[in-house]
CHARMM-style PDB file with segment names, atoms N, HN, CA, C and O in Angstrom:
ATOM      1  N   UNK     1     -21.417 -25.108 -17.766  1.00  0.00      PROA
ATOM      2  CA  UNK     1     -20.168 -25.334 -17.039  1.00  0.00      PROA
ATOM      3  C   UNK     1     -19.210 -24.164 -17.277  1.00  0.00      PROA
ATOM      4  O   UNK     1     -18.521 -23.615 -16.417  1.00  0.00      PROA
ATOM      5  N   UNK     2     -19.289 -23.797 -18.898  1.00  0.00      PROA
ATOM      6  HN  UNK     2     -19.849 -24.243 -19.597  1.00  0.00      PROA
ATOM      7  CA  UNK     2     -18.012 -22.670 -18.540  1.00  0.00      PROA
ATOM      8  C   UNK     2     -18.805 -21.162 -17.871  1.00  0.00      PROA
ATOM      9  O   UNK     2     -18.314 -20.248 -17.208  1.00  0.00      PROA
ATOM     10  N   UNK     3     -20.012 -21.349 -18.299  1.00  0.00      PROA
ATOM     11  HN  UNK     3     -20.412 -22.091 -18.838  1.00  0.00      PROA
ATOM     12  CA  UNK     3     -20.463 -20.075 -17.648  1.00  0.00      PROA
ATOM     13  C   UNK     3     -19.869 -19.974 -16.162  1.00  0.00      PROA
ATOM     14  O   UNK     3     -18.973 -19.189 -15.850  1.00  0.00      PROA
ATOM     15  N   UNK     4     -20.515 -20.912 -15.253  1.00  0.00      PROA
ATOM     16  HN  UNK     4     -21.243 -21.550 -15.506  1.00  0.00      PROA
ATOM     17  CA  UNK     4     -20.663 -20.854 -14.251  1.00  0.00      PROA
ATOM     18  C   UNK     4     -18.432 -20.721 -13.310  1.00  0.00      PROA
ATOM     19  O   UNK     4     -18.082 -20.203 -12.249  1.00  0.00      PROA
ATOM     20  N   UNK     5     -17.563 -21.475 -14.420  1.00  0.00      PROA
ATOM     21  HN  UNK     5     -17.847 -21.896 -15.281  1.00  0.00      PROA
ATOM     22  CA  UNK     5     -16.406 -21.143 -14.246  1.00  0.00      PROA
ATOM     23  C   UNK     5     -16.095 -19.906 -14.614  1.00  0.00      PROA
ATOM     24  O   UNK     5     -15.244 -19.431 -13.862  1.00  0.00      PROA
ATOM     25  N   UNK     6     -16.494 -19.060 -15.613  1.00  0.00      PROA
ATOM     26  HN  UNK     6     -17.185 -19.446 -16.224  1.00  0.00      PROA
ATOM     27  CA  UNK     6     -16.201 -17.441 -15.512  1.00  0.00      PROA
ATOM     28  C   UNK     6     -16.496 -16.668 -14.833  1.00  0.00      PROA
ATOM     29  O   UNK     6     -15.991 -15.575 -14.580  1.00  0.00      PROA
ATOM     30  N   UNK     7     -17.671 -17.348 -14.330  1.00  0.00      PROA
ATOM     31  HN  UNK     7     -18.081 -18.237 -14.535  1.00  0.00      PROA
ATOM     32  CA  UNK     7     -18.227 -16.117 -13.046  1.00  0.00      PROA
ATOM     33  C   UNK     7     -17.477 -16.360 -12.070  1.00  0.00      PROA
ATOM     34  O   UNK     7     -16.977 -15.380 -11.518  1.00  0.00      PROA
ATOM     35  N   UNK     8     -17.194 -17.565 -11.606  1.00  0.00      PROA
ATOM     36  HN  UNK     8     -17.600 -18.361 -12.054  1.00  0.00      PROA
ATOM     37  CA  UNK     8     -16.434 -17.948 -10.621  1.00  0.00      PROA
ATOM     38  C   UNK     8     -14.738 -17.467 -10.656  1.00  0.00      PROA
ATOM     39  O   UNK     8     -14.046 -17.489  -9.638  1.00  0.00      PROA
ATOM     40  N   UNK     9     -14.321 -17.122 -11.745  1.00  0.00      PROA
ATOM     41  HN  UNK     9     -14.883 -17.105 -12.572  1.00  0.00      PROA
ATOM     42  CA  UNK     9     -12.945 -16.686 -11.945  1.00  0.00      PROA
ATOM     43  C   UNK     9     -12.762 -15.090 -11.962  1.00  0.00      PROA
ATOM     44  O   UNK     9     -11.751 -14.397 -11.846  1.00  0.00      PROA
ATOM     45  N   UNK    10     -14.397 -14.695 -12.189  1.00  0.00      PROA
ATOM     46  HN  UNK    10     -15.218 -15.257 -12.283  1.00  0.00      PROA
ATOM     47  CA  UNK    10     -14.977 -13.008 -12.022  1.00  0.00      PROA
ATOM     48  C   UNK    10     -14.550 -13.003 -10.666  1.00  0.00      PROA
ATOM     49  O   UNK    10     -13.390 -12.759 -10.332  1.00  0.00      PROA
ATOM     50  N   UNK    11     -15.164 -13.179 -10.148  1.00  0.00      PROA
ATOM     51  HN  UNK    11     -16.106 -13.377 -10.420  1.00  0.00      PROA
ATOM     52  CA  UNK    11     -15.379 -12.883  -8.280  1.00  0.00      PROA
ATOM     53  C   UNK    11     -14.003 -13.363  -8.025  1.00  0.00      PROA
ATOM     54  O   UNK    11     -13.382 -12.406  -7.564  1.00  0.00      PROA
ATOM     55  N   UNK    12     -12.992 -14.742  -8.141  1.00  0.00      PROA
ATOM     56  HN  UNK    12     -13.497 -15.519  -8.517  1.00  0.00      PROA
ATOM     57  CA  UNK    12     -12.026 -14.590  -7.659  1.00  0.00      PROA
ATOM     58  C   UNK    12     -10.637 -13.485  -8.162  1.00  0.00      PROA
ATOM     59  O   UNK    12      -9.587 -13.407  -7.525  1.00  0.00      PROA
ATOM     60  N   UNK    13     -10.829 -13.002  -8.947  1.00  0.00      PROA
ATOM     61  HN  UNK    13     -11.682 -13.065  -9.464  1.00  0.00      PROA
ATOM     62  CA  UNK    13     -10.615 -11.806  -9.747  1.00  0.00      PROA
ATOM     63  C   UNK    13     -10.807 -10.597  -8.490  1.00  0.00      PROA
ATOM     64  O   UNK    13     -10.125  -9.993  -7.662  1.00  0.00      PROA
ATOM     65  N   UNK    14     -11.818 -10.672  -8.830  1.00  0.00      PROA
ATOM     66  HN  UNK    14     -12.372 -11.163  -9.503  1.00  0.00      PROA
ATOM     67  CA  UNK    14     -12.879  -8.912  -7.907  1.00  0.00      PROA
ATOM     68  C   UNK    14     -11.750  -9.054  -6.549  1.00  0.00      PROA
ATOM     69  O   UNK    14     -11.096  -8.043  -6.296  1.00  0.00      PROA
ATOM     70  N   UNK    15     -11.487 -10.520  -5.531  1.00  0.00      PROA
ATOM     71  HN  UNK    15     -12.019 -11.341  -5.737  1.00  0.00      PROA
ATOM     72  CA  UNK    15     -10.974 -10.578  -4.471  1.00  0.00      PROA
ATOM     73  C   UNK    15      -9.858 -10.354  -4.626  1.00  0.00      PROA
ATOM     74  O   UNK    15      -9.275  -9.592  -3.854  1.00  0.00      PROA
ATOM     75  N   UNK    16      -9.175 -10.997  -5.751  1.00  0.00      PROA
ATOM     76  HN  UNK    16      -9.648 -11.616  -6.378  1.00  0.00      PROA
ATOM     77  CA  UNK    16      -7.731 -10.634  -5.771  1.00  0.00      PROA
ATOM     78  C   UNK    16      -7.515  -8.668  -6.024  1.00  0.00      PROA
ATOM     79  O   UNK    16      -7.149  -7.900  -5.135  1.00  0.00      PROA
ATOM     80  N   UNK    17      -7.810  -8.337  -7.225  1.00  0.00      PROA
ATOM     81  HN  UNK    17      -8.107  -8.961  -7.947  1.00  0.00      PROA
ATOM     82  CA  UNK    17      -7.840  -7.031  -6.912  1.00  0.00      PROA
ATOM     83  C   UNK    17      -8.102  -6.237  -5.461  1.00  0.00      PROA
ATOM     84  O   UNK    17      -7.451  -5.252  -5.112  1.00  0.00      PROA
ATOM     85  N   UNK    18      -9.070  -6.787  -4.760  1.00  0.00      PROA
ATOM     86  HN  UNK    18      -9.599  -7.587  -5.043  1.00  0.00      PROA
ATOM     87  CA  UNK    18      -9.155  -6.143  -3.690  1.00  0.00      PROA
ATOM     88  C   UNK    18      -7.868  -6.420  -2.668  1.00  0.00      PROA
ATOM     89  O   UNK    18      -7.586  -5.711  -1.702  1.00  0.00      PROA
ATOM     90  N   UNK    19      -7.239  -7.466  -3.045  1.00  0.00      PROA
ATOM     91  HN  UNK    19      -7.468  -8.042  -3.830  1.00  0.00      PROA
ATOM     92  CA  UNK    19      -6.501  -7.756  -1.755  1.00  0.00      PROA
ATOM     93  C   UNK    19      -5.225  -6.875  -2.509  1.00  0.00      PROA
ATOM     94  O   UNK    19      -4.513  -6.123  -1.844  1.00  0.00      PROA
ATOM     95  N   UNK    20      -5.091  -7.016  -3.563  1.00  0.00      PROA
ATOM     96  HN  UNK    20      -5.670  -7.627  -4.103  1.00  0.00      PROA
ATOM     97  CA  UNK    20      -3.763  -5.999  -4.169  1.00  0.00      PROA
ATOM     98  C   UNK    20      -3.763  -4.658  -3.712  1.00  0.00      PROA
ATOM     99  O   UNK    20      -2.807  -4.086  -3.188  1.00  0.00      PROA
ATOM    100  N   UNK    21      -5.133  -4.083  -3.985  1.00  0.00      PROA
ATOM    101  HN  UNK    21      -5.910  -4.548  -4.410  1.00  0.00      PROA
ATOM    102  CA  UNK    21      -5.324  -2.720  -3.252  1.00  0.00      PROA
ATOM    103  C   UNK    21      -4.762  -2.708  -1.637  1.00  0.00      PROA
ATOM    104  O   UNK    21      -3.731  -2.283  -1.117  1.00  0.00      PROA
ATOM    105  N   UNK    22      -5.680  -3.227  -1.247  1.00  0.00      PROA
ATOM    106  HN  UNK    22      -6.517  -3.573  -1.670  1.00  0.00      PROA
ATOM    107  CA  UNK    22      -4.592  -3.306   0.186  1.00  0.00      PROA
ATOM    108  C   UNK    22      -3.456  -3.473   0.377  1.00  0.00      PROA
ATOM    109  O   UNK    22      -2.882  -2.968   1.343  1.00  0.00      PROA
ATOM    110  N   UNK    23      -2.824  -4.278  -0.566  1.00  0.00      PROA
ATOM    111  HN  UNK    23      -3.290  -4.688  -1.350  1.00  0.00      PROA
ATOM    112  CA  UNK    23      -1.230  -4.129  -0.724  1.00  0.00      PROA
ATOM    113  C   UNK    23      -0.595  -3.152  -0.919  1.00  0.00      PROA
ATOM    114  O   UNK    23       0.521  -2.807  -0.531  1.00  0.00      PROA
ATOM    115  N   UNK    24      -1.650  -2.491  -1.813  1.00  0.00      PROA
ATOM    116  HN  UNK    24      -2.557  -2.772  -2.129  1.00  0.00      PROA
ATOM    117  CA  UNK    24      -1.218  -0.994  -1.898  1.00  0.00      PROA
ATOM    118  C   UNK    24      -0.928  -0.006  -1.297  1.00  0.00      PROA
ATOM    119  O   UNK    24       0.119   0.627  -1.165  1.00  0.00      PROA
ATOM    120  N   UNK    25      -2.081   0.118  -0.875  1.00  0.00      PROA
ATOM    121  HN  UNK    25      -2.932  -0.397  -0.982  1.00  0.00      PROA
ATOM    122  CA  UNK    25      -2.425   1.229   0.314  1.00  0.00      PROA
ATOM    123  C   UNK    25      -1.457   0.761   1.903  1.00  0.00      PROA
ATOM    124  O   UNK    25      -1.205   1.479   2.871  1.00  0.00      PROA
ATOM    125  N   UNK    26      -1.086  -0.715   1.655  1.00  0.00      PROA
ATOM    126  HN  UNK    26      -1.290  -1.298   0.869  1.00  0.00      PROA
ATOM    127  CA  UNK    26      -0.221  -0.777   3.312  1.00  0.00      PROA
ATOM    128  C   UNK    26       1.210  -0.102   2.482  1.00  0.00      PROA
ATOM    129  O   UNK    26       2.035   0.586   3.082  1.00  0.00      PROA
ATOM    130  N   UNK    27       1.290  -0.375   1.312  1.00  0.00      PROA
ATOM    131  HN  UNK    27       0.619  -0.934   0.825  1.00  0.00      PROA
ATOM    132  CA  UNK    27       2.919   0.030   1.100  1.00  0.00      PROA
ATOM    133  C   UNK    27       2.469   1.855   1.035  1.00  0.00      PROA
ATOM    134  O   UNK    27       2.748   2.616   1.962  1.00  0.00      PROA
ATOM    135  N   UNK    28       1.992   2.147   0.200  1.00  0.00      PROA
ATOM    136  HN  UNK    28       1.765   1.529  -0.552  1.00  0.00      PROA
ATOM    137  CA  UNK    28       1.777   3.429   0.213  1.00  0.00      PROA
ATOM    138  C   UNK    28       1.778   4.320   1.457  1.00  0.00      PROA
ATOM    139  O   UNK    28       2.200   5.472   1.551  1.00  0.00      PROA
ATOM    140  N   UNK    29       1.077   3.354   2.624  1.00  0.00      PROA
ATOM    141  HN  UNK    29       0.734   2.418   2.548  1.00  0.00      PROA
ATOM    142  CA  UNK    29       1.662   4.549   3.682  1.00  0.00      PROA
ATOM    143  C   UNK    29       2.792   3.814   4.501  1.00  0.00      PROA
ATOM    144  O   UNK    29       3.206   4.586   5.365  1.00  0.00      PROA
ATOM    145  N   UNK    30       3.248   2.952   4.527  1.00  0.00      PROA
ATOM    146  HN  UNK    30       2.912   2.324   3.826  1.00  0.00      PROA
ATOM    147  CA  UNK    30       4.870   2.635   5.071  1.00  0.00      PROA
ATOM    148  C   UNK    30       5.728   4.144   4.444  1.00  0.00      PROA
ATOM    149  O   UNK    30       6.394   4.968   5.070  1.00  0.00      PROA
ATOM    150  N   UNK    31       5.395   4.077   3.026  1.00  0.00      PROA
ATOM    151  HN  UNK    31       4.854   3.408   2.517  1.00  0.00      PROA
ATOM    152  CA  UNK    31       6.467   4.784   2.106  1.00  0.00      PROA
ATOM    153  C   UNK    31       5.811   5.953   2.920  1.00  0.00      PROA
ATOM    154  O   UNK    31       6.752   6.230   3.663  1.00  0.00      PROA
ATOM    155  N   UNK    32       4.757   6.854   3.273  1.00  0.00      PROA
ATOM    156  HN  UNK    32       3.992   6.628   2.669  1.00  0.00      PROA
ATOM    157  CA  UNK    32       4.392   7.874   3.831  1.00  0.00      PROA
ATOM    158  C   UNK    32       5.083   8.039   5.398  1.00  0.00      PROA
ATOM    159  O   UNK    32       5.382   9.096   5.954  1.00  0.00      PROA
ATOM    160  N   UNK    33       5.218   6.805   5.859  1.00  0.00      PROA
ATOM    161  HN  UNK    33       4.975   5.947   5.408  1.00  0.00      PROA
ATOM    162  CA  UNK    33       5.653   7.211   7.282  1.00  0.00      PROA
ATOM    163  C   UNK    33       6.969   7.110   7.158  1.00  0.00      PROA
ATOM    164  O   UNK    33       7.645   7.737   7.974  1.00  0.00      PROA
ATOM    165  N   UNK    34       7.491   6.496   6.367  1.00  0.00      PROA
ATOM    166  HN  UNK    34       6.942   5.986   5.704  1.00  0.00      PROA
ATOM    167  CA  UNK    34       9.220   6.685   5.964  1.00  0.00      PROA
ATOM    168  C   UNK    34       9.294   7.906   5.622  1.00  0.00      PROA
ATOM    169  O   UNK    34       9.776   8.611   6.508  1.00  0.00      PROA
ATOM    170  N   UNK    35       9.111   8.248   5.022  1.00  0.00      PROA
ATOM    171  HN  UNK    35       8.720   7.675   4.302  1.00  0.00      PROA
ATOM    172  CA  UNK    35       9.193  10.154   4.519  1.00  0.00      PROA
ATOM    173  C   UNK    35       8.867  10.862   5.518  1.00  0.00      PROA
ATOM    174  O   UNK    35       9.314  12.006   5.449  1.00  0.00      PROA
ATOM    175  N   UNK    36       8.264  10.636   6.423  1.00  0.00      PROA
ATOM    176  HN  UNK    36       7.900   9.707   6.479  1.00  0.00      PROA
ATOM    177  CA  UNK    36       7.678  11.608   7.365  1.00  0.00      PROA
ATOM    178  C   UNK    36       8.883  11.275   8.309  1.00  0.00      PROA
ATOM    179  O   UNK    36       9.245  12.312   8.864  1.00  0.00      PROA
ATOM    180  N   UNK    37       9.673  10.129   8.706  1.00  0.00      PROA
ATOM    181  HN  UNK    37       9.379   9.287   8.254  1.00  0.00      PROA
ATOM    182  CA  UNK    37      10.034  10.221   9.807  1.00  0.00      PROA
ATOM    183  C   UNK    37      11.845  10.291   9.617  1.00  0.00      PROA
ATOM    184  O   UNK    37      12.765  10.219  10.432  1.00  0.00      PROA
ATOM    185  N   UNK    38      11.773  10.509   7.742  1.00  0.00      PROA
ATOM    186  HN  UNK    38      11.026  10.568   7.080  1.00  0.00      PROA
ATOM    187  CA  UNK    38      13.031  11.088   7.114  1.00  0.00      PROA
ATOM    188  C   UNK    38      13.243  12.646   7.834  1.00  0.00      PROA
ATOM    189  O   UNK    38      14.105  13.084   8.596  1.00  0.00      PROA
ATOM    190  N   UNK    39      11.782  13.374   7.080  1.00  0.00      PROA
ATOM    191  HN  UNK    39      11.082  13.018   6.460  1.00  0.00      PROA
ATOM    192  CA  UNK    39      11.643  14.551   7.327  1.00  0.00      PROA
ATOM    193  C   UNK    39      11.794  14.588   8.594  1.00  0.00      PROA
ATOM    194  O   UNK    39      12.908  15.046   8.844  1.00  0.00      PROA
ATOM    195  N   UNK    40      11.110  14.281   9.696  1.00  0.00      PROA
ATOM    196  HN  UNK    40      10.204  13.909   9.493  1.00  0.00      PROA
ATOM    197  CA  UNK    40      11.263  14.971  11.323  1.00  0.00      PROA
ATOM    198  C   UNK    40      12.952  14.818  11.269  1.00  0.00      PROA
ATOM    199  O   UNK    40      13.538  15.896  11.361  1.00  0.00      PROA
ATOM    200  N   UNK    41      13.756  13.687  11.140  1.00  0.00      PROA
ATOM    201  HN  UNK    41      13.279  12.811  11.065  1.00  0.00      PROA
ATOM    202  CA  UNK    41      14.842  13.241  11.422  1.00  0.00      PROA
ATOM    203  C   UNK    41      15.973  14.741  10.974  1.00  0.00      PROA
ATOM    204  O   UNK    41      16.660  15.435  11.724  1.00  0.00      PROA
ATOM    205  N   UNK    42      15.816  14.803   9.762  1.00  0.00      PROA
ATOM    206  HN  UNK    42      15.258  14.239   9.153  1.00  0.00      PROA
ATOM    207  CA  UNK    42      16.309  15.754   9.162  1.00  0.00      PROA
ATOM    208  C   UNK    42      15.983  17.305   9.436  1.00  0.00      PROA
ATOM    209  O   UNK    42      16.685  18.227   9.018  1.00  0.00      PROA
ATOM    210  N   UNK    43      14.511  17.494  10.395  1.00  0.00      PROA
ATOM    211  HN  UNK    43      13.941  16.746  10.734  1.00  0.00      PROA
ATOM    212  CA  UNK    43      14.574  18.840  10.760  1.00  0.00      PROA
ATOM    213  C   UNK    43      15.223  18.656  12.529  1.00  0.00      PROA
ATOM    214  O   UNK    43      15.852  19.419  13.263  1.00  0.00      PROA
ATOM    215  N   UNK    44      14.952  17.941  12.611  1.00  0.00      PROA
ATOM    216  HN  UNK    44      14.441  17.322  12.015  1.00  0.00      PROA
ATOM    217  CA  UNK    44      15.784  18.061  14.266  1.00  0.00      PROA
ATOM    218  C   UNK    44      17.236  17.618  14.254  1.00  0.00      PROA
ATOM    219  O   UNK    44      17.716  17.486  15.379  1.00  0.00      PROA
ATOM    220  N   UNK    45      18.124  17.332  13.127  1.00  0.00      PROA
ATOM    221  HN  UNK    45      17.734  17.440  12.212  1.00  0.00      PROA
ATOM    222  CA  UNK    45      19.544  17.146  13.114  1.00  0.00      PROA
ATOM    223  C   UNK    45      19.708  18.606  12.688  1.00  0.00      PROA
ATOM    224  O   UNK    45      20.721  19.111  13.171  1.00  0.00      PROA
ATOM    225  N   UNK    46      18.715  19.719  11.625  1.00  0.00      PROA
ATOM    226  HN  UNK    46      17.892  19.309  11.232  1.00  0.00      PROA
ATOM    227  CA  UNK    46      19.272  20.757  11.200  1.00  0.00      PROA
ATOM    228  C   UNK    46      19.084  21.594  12.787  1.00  0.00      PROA
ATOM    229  O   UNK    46      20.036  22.187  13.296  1.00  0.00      PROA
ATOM    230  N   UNK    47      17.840  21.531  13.381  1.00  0.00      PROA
ATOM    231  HN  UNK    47      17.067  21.049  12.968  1.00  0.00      PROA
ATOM    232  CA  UNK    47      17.829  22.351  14.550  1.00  0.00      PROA
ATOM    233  C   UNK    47      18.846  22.487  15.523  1.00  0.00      PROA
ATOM    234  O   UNK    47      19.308  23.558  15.917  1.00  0.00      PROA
ATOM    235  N   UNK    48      19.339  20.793  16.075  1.00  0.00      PROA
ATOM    236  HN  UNK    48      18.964  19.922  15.755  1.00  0.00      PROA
ATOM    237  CA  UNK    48      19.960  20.459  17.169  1.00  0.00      PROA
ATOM    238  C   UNK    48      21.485  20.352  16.995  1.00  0.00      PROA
ATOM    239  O   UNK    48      22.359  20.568  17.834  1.00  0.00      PROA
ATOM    240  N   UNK    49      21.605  19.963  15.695  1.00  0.00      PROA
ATOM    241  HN  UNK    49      20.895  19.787  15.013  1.00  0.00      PROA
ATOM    242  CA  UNK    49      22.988  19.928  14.657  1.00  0.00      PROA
ATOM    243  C   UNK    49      24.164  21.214  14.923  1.00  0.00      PROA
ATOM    244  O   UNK    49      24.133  22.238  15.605  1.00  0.00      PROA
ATOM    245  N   UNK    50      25.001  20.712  14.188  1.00  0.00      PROA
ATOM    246  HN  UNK    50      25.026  19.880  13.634  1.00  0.00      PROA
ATOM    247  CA  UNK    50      25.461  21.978  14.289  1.00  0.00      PROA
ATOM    248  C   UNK    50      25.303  22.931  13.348  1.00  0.00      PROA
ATOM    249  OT1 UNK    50      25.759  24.059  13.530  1.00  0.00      PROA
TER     250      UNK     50
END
């Protein structure tokens, strides 16, 4: 019985990590397209700016 509950808390483990990663990686590039669309913002106010 406990075997078969550790393995079972293994694998729901393995899923949770995996789904954190993806949490990751969606924030990681939000934060990438925020910066990117800081940067464009900020080179076309210096271009068009005064």
């Amino acid at each position: 019985m406990g075997n078969k509950m550790i393995g079972l808390s293994a694998r729901e483990s393995k899923r949770e990590i995996r789904k954190q990663r993806l949490h990751v990686l969606a924030y990681v590039g939000l934060g990438i397209l925020a910066l990117a669309t800081v940067v464009v913002v900020v080179i076309a106010l210096r271009r068009w700016g005064p």
